[in-house]
VOLUM-226334 format. One line per field, with one value per residue: residue in three letters; x negated, z, y of N, C-alpha, C in turn. Coordinates in steps of 0.02 Angstrom, whole numbers, padded with zeros to 5 digits. Layout:
N
tormar <- (ALA, ...) $
n.u <- (X, ...) $
n.w <- (Z, ...) $
n.v <- (Y, ...) $
ca.u <- (X, ...) $
ca.w <- (Z, ...) $
ca.v <- (Y, ...) $
c.u <- (X, ...) $
c.w <- (Z, ...) $
c.v <- (Y, ...) $
This chain:
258
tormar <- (UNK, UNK, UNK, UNK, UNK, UNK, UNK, UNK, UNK, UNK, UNK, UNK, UNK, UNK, UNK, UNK, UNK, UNK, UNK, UNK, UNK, UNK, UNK, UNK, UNK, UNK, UNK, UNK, UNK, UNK, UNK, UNK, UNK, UNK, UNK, UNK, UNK, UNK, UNK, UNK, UNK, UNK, UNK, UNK, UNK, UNK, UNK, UNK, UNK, UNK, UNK, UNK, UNK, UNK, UNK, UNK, UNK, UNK, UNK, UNK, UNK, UNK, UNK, UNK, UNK, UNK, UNK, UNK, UNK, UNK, UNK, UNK, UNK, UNK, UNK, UNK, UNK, UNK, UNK, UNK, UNK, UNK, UNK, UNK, UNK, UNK, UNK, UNK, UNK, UNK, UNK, UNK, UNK, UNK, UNK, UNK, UNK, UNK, UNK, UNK, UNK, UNK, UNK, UNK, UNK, UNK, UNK, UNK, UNK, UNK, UNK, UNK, UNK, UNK, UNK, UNK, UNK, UNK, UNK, UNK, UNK, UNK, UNK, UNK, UNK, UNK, UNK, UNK, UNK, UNK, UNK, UNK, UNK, UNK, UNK, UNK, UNK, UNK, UNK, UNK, UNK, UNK, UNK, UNK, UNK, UNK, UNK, UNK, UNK, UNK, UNK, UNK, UNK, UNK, UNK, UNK, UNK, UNK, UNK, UNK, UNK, UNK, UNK, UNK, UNK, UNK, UNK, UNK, UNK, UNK, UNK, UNK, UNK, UNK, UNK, UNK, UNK, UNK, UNK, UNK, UNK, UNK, UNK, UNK, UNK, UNK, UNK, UNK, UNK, UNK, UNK, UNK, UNK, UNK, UNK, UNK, UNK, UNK, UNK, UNK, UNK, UNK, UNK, UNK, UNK, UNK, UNK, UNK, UNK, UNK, UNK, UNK, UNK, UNK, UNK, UNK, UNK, UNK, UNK, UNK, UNK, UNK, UNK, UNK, UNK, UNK, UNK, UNK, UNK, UNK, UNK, UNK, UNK, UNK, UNK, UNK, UNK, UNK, UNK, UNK, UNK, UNK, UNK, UNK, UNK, UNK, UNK, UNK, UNK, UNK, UNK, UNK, UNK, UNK, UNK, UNK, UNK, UNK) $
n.u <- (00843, 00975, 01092, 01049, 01095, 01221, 01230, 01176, 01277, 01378, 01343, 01263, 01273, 01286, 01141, 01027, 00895, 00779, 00792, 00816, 00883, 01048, 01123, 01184, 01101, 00973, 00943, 00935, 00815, 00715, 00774, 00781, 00666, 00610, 00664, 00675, 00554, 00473, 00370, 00429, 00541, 00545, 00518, 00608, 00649, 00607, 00665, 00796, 00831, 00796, 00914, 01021, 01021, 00933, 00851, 00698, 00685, 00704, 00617, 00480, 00479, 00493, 00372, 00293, 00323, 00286, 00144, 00096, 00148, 00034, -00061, -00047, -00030, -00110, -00147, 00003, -00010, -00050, 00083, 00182, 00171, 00252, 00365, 00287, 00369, 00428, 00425, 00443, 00428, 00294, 00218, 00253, 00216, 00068, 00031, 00055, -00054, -00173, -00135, -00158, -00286, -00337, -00410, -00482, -00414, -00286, -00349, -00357, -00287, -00170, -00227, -00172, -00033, -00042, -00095, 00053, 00154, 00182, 00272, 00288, 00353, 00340, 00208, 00151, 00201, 00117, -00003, -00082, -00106, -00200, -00314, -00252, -00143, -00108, -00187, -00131, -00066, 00064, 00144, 00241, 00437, 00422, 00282, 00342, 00440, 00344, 00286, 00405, 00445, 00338, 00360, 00452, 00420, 00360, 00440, 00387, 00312, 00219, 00210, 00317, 00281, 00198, 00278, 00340, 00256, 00211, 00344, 00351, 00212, 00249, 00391, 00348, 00303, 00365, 00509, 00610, 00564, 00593, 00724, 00770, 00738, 00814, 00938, 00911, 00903, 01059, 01108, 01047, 01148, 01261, 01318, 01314, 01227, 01160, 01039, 00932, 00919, 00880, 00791, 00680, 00659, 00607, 00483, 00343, 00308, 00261, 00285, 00390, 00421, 00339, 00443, 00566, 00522, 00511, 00610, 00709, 00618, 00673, 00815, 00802, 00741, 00856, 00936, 00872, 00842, 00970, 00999, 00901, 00806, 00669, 00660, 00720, 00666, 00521, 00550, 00611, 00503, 00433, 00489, 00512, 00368, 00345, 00418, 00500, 00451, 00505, 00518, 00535, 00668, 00751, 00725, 00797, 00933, 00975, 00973, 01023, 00965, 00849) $
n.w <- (01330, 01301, 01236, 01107, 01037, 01020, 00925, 00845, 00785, 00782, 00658, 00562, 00395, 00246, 00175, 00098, 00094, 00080, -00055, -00181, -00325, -00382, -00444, -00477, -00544, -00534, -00395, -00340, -00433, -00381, -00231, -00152, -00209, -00144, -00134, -00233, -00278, -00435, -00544, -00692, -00663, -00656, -00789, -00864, -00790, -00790, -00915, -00876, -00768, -00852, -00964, -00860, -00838, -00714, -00600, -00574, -00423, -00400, -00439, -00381, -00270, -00361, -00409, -00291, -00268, -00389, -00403, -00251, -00334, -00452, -00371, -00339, -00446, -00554, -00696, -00750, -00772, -00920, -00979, -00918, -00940, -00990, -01119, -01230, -01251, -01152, -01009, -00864, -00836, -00871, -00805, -00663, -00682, -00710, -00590, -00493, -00532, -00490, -00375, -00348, -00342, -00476, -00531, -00649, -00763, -00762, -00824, -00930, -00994, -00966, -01075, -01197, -01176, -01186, -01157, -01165, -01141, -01007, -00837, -00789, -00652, -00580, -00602, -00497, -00377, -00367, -00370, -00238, -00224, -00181, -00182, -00132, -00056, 00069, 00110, 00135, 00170, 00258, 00208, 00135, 00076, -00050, -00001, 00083, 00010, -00068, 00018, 00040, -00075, -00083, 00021, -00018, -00092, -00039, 00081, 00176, 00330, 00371, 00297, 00348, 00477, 00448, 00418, 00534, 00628, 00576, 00602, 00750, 00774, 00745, 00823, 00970, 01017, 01087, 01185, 01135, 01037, 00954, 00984, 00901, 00760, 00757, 00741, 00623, 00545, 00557, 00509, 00356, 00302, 00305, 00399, 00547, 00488, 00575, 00638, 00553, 00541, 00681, 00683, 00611, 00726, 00824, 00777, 00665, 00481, 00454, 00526, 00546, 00420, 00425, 00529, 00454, 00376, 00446, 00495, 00388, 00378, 00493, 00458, 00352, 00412, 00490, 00398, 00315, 00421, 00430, 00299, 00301, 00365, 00380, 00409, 00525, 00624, 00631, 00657, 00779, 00859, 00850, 00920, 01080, 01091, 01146, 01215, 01333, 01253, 01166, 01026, 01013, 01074, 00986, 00872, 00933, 00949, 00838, 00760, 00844, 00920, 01059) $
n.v <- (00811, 00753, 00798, 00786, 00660, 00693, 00815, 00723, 00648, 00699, 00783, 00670, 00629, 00509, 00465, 00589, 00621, 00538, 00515, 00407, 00346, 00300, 00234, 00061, -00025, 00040, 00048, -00089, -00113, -00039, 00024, -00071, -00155, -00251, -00385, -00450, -00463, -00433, -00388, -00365, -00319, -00173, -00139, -00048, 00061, 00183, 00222, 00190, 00318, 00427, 00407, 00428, 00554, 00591, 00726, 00790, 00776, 00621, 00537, 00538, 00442, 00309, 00325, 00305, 00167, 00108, 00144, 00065, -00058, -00072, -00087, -00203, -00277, -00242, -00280, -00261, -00139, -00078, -00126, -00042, 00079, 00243, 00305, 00438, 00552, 00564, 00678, 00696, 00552, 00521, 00580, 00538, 00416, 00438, 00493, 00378, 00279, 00342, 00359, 00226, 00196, 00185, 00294, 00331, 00274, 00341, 00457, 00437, 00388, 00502, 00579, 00525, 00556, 00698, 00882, 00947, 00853, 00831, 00853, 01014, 01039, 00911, 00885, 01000, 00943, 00815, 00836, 00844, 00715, 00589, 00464, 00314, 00266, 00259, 00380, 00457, 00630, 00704, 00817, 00859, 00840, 00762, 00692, 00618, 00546, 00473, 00372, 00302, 00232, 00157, 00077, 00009, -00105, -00223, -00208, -00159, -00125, -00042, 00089, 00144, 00152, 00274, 00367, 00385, 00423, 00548, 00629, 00604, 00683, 00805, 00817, 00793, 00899, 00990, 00992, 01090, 01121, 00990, 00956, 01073, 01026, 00927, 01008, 01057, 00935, 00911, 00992, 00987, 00897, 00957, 01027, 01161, 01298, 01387, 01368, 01400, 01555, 01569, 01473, 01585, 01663, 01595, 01531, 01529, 01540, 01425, 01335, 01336, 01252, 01137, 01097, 01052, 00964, 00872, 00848, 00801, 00691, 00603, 00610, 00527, 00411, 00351, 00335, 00224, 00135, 00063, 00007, -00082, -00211, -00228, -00088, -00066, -00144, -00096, 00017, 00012, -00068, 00047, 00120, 00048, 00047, 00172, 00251, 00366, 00476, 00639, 00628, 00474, 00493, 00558, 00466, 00358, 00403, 00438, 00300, 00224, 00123, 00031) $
ca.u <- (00863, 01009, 01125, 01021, 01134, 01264, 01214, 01166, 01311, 01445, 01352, 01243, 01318, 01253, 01063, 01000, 00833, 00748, 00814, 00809, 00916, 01094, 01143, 01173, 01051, 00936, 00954, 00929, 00787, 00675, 00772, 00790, 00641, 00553, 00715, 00669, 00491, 00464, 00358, 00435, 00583, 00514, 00496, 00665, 00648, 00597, 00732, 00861, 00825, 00809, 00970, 01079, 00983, 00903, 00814, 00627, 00686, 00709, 00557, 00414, 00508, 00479, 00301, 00265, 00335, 00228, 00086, 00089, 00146, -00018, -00133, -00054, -00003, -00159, -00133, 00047, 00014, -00031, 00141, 00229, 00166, 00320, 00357, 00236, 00417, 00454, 00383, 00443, 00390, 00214, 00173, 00257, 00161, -00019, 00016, 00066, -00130, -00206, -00138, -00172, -00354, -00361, -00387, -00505, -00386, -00238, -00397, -00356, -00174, -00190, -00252, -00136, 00025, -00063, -00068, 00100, 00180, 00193, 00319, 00257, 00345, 00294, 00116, 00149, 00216, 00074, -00076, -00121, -00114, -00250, -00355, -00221, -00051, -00123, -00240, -00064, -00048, 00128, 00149, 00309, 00476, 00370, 00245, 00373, 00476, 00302, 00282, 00450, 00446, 00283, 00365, 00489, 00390, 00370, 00453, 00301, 00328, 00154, 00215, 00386, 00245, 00154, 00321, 00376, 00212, 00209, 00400, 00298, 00167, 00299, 00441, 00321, 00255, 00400, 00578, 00639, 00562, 00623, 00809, 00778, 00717, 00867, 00972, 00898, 00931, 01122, 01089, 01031, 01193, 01315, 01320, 01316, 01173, 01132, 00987, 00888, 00915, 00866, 00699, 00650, 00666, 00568, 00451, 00316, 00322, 00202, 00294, 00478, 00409, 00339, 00510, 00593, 00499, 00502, 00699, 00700, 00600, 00720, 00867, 00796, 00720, 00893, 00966, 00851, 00871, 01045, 01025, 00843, 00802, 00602, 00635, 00747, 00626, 00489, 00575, 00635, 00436, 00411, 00543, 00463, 00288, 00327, 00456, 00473, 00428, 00532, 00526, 00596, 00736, 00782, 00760, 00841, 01000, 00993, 00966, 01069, 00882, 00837) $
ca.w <- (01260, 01288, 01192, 01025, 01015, 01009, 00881, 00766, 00791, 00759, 00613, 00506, 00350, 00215, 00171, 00019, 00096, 00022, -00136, -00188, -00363, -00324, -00466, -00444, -00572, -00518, -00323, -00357, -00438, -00327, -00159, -00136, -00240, -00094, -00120, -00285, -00328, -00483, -00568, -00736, -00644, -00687, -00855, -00893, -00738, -00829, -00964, -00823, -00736, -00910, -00999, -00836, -00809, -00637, -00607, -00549, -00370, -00425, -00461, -00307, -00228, -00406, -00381, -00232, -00287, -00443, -00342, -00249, -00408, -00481, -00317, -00318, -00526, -00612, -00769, -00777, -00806, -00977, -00996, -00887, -00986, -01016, -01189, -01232, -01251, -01077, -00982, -00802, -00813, -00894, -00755, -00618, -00708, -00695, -00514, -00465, -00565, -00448, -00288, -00329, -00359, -00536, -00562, -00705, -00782, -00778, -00862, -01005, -01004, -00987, -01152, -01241, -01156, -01213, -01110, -01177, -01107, -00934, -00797, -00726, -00548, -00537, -00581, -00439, -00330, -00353, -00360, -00179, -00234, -00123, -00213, -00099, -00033, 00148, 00117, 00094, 00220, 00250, 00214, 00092, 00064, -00121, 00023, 00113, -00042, -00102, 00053, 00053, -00126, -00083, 00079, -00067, -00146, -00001, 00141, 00212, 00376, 00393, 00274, 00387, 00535, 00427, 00445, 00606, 00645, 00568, 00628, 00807, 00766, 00765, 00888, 01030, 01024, 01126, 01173, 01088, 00928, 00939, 00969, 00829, 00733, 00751, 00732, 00551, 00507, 00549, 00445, 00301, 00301, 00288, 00478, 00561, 00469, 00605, 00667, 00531, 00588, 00763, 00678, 00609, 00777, 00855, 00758, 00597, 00425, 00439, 00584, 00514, 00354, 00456, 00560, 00404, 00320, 00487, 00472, 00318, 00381, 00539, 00405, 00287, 00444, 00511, 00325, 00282, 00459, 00424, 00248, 00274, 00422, 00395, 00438, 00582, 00652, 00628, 00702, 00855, 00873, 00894, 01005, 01127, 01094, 01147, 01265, 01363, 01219, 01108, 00967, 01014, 01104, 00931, 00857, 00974, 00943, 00757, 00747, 00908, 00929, 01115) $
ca.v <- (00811, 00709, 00844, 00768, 00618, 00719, 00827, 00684, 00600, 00745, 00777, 00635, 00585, 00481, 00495, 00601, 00634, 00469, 00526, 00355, 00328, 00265, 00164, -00005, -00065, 00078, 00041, -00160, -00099, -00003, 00044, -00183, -00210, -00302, -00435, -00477, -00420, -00449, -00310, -00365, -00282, -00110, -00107, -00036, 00090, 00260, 00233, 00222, 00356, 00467, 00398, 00452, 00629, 00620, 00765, 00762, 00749, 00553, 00518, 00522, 00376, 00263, 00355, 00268, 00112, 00113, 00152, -00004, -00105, -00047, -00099, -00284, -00302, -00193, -00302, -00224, -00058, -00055, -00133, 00002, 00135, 00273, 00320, 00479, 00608, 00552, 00701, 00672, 00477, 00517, 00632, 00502, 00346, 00454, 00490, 00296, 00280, 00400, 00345, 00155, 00190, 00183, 00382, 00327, 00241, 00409, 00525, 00411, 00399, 00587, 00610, 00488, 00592, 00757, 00928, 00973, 00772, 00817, 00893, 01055, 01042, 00854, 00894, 01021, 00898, 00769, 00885, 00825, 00654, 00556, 00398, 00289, 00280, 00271, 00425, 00531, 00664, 00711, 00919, 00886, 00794, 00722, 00638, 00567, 00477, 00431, 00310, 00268, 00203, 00120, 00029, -00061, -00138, -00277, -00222, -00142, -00074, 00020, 00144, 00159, 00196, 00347, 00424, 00385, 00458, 00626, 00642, 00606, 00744, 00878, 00832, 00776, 00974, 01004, 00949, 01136, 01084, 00900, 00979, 01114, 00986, 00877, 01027, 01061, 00881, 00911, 01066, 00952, 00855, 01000, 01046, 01205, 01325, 01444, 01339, 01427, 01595, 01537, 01463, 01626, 01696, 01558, 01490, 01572, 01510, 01369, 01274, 01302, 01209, 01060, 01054, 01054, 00912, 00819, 00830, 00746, 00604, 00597, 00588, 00442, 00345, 00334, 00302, 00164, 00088, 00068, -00027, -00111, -00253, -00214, -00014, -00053, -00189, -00060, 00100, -00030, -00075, 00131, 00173, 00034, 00069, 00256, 00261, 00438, 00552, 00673, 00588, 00441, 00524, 00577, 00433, 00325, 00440, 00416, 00233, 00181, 00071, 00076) $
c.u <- (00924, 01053, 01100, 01074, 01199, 01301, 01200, 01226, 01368, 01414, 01316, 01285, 01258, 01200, 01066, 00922, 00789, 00752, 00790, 00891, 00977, 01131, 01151, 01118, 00980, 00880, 00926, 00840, 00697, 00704, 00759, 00744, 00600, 00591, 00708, 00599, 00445, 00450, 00388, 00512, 00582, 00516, 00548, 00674, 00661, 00651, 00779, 00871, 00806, 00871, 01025, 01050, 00962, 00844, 00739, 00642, 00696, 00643, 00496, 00442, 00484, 00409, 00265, 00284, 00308, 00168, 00077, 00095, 00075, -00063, -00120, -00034, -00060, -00152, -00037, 00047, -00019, 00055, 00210, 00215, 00226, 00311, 00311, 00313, 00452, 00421, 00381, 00410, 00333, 00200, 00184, 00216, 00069, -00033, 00021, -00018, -00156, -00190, -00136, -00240, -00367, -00359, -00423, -00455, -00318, -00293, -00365, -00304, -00160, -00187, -00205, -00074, 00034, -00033, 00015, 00163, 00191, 00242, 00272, 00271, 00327, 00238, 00105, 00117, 00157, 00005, -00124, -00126, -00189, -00289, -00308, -00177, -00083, -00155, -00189, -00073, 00023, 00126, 00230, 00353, 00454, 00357, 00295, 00413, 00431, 00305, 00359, 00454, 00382, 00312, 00427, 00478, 00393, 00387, 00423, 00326, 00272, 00155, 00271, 00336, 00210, 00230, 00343, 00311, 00178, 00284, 00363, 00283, 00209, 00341, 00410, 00273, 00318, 00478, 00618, 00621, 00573, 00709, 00799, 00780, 00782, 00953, 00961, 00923, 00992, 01143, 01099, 01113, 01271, 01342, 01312, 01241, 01127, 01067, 00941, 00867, 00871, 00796, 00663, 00627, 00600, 00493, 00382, 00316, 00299, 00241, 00340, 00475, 00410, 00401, 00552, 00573, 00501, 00566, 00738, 00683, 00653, 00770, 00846, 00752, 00795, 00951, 00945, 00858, 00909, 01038, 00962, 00823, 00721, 00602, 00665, 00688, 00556, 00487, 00591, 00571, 00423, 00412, 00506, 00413, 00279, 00373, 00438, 00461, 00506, 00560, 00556, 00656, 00785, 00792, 00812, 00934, 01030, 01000, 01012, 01006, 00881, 00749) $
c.w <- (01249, 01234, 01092, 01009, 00998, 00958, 00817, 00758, 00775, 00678, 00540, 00473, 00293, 00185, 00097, 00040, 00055, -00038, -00197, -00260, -00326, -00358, -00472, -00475, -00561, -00433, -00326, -00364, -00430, -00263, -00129, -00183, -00234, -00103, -00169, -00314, -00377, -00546, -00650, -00738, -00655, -00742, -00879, -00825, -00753, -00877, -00925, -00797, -00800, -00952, -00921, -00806, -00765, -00648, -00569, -00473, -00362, -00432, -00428, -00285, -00284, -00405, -00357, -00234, -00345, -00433, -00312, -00296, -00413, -00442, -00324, -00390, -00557, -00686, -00793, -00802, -00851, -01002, -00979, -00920, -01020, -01067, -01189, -01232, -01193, -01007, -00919, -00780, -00827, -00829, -00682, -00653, -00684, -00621, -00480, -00487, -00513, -00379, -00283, -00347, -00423, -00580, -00637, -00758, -00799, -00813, -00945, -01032, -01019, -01042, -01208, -01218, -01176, -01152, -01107, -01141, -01056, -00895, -00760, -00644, -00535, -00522, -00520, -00375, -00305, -00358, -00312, -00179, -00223, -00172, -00205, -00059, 00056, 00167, 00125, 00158, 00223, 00255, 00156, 00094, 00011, -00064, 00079, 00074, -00082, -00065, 00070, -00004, -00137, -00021, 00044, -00075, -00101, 00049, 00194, 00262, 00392, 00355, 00300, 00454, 00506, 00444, 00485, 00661, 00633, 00617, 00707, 00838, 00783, 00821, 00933, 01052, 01096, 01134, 01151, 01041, 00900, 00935, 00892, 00753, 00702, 00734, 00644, 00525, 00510, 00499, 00341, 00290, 00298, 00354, 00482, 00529, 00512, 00627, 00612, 00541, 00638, 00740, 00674, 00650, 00845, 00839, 00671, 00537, 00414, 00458, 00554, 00445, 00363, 00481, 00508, 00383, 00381, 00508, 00436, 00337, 00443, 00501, 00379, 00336, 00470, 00447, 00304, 00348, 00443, 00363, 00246, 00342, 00432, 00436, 00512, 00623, 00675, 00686, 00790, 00879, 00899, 00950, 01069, 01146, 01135, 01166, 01289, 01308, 01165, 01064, 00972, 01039, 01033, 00889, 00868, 00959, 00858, 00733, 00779, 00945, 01004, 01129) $
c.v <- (00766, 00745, 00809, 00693, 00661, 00763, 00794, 00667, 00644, 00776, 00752, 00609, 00545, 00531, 00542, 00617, 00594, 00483, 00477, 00365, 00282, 00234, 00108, -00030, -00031, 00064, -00041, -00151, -00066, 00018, -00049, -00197, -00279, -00366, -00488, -00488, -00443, -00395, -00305, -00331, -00200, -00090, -00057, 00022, 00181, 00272, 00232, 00299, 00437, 00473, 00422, 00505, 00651, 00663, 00747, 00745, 00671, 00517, 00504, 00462, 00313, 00267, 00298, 00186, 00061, 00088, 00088, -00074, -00108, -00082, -00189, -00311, -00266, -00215, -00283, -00162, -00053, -00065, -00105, 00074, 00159, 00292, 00409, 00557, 00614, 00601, 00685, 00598, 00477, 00548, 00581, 00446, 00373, 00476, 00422, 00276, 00282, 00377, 00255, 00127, 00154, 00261, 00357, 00314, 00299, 00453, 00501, 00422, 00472, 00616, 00583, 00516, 00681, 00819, 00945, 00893, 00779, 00867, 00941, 01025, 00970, 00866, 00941, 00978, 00850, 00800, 00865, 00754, 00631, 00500, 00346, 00297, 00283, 00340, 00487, 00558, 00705, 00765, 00909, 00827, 00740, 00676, 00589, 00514, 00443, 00342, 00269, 00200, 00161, 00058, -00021, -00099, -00220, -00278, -00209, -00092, -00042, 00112, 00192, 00213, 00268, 00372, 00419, 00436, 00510, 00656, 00656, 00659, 00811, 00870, 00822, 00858, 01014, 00973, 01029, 01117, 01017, 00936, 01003, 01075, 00928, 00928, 01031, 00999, 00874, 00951, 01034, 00908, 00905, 01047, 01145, 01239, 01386, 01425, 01392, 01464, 01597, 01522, 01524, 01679, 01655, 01532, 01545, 01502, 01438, 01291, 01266, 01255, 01143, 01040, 01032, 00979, 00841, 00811, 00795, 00681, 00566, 00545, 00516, 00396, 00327, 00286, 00237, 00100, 00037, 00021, -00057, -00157, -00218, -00147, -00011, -00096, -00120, -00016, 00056, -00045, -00010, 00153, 00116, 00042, 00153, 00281, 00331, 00500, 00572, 00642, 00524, 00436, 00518, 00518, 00364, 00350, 00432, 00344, 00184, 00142, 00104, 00066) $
């Protein structure tokens, strides 16, 4: 698989997988909030991210950042409570609830946001929402910017390992679906698109989904590397722990990490 450096490297460009807000006061905020963390840093979070029109793809990453808020602040979230005309943040506020084991506690909120208060494709999105941020099973790009926006909060590299360890799960199935894999994530970045093609030829609907979503995490483990000491420390723990396989071929090639 040496050819995979090669491939990343002619064509990763800056991340959007993470889909991490990229305003400065936004970014400060929640991508660096481990720098500052100060959940009184939040309050003003949902009105950002409403007054400069990020669409729901914005939003799972604050999710997951929430979410942990919630498990180590519980006496903040009445005071994080989004305004009730705020549909995308009501529906991200009652999933941060839900995955910081206070579902009781979103039945209520629920009712005070009213059926008509909430984002269809979030409520999609968070449907599979677990009791706990550890319980997440990775099937979508959502569950990967949940734990990203949960590994903010302090820097938490166990949530860096859930995705280093679905990424794993798929490229260690073979060193064709670790390439393919790394071809899609050039894909993702503006790169050559024939790889897709090539999947539908190789692969049935189920798998090209996972390579897909395990492309993504590729992308935003090499992105957050790059601007976070905890994820590189982390991903540099992997690639030793697990020398020889696939997967860290790939990400050895994305990171430079040996």
């Amino acid at each position: 698989m040496g050819c995979v450096l090669l491939i990343l490297a002619a064509g990763l460009g800056p991340s959007a997988a993470q889909l991490m807000p990229q305003s400065p006061e936004l970014k400060a905020s929640t991508a660096f909030f481990y720098k500052d963390p100060r959940v009184e840093g939040l309050v003003n979070v949902f009105a950002t991210l409403k007054s400069e029109g990020r669409d729901w793809t914005h939003y799972p990453p604050v999710t997951g950042l929430l979410a942990r808020s919630f498990v180590l602040h519980p006496d903040w979230i009445e005071r994080l409570v989004p305004p009730a005309d705020d549909s995308k943040a009501a529906s991200a506020f009652l999933a941060a609830l839900r995955l910081s084991g206070h579902a009781a506690e979103a039945g209520k909120y629920r009712n005070r946001f009213g059926a008509n208060g909430l984002d269809s494709t979030l409520e999609d999105q968070f449907s599979r929402a677990p009791a706990r941020l550890e319980d997440i099973t990775i099937r979508t790009p959502t569950d990967l910017d949940l734990l990203w926006g949960a590994s903010f909060v302090e820097g938490d590299g166990r949530y860096v390992r859930m995705i280093l360890d679905f990424f794993a799960s798929i490229a260690n199935q073979s060193e064709l679906i670790a390439l393919d894999t790394a071809r899609i994530t050039v894909a993702m970045v503006g790169g050559p698109k024939d790889i897709y093609d090539q999947l539908k030829q190789r692969y049935d609907a189920g798998q090209r989904g996972r390579m897909v979503v395990a492309a993504a995490a590729l992308w935003a483990v090499g992105a957050n590397a790059r601007q976070h000491d905890y994820v590189r420390e982390t991903t540099a723990d992997y690639i030793r722990d697990h020398k020889g396989t696939s997967a860290v071929r790939a990400l050895s090639a994305i990171t430079g990490l040996k």
